[in-house]
N, C-alpha and C positions, 0 to 999 in steps of 0.2 A: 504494500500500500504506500502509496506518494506521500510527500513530507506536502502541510496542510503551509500555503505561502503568508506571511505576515509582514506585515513592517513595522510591529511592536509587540514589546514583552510581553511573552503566552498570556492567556487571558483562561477562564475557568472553561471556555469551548473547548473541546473534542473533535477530531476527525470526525468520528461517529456522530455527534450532534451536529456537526455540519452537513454529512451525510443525508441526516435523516431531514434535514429543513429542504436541503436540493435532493433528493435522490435521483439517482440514475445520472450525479455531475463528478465527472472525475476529481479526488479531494485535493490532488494537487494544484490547482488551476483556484481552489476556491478559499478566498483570503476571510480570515478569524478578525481580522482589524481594520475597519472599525467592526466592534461587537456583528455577527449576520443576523441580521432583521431590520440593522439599524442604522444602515448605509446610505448617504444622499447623493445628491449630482453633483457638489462638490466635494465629496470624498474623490469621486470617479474621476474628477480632473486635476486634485489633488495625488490620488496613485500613480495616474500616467506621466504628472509630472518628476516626483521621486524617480519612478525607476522607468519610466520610456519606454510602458507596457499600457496597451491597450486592457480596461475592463470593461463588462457590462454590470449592469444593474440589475438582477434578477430577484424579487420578494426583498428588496432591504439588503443582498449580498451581493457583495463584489467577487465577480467568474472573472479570472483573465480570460482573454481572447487567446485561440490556438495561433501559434505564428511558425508558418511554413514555408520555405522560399519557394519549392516548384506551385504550390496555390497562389501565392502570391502573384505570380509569374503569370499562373491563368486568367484571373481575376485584370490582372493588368491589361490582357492581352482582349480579354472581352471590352472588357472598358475602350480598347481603341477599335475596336467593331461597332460598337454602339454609338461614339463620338462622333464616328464617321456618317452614320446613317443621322445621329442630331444634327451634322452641321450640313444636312440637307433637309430635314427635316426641324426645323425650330421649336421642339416640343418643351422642352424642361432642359434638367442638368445632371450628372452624375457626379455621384460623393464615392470615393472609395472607401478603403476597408477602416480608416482611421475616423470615416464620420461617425460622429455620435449621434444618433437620432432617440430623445427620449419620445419612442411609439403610446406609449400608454402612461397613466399615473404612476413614476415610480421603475418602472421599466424604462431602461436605457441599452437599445441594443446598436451594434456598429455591424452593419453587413458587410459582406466582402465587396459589394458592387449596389449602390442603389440609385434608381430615378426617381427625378422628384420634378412634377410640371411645374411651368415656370407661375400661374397662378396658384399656387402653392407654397411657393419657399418664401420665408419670410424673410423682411429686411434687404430685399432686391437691389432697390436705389436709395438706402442707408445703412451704410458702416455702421454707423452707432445702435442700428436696430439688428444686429447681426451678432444673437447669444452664440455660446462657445458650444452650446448641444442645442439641435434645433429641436421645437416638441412639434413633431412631425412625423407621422407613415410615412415612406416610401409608396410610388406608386408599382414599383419594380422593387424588390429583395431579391440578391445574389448571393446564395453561398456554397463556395466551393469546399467540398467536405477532406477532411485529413483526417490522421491515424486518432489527431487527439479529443475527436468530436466522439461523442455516445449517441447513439439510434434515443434514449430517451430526451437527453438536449437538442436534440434536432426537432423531434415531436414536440417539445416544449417552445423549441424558435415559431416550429413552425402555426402553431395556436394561436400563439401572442400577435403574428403577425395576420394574422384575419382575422384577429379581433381587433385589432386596431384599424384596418380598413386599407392594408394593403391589396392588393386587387390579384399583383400577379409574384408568385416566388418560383424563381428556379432555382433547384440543388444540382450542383453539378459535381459529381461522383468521376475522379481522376484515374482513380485503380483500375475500371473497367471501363472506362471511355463511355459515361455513358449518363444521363442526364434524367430530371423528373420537370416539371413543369406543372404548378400547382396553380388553380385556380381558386382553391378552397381547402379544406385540413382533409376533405376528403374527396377531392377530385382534383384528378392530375393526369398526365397524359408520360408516357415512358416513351422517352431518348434515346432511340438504341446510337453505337457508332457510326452509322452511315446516312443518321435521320436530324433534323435542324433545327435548331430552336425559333421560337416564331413570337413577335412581340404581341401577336396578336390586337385586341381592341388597344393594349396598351402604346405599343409601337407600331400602327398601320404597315402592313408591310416588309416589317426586318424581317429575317430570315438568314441565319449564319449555321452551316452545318458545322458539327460538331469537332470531325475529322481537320475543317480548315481551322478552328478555335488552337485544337492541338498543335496544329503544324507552325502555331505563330509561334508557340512556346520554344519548339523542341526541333525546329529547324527542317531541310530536307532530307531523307532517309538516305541511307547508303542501297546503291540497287545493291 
């Protein structure tokens, strides 16, 4: 079992009692300090700035975020697939994996890749109206999954985010090339390697197979 992350003197929490507040959240990822229940949005900007680690906000607990260079690396490379199709299309903006979007009362989550239309983000044409976590859904949630995400933190992302009134989430799954496309917690449509992701109502029109997403990352094959 993973040593539980802090950045102050133990406290009367337990792996176990942190366990059992997140279940199904890997312990080492989830921080004892401040007290879990009792975490706010300036804790969240306060951790990233100490140690230069992304957290979310989940029930009062600070989750670090998984940090993986080849995700990383996808996530980037969709983001210049998507830029390209905005800056023919004027819809919104994309934040990458470092935005902090507080979605819900209390929830603060950072996707790997989010859209947000442009009648939507706030503080457009004022700096001074431009908080450091917007409290905003996405209209688009991206996340690309690694070793150190759990199937119950993914179902738990993925709840939170249609309950907040995201519209469209894709999980894109790197191990098997191969992607989900959510409409709802319980409708989705399966990505295999040779089939495209599609923006649907949200993005008129996109369409990036999945095979090309790869090949940005990872270059031309050796015949």
């Amino acid at each position: 079992m993973g040593t539980v992350l802090t950045d102050a003197p133990p406290t009367e929490w337990t792996i176990a009692d942190v366990q059992a507040r997140l279940r199904g959240f890997p312990a080492r990822r989830i921080r004892i300090y401040p007290t879990p229940g009792t975490a706010t949005e300036q804790d969240v900007l306060k951790a990233e700035a100490r140690s230069d680690r992304i957290c979310e906000l989940i029930d009062g607990t600070l989750v670090e975020k998984t940090m993986a260079t080849y995700e990383s690396m996808l996530a980037l490379a969709l983001a210049y697939f998507l830029q390209r199709y905005l800056d023919a299309n004027n819809l919104g903006a994309l934040a990458g994996e470092a935005g902090l979007l507080m979605i819900l009362p209390g929830q603060i989550r950072a996707p790997d890749l989010a859209f947000i239309r442009w009648d939507r983000l706030p503080g457009r044409h004022s700096p001074k109206a431009r908080p450091p976590i917007y409290a905003i859904a996405p209209d688009l949630a991206v996340e690309v999954l690694s070793t150190g995400n759990t199937a119950h933190e993914m179902k738990r992302k993925l709840r939170d985010y249609f309950q907040a009134g995201v519209r469209l989430v894709w999980y894109i799954e790197p191990k098997i090339r191969t992607a989900r496309a959510y409409t709802g917690v319980r409708e989705w449509t399966e990505i295999g390697p040779n089939d495209s992701l599609s923006g649907g109502e949200i993005l008129p029109g996109f369409q990036l197979p999945l095979a090309q997403l790869f090949a940005r990352v990872e270059g031309p094959r050796d015949e």
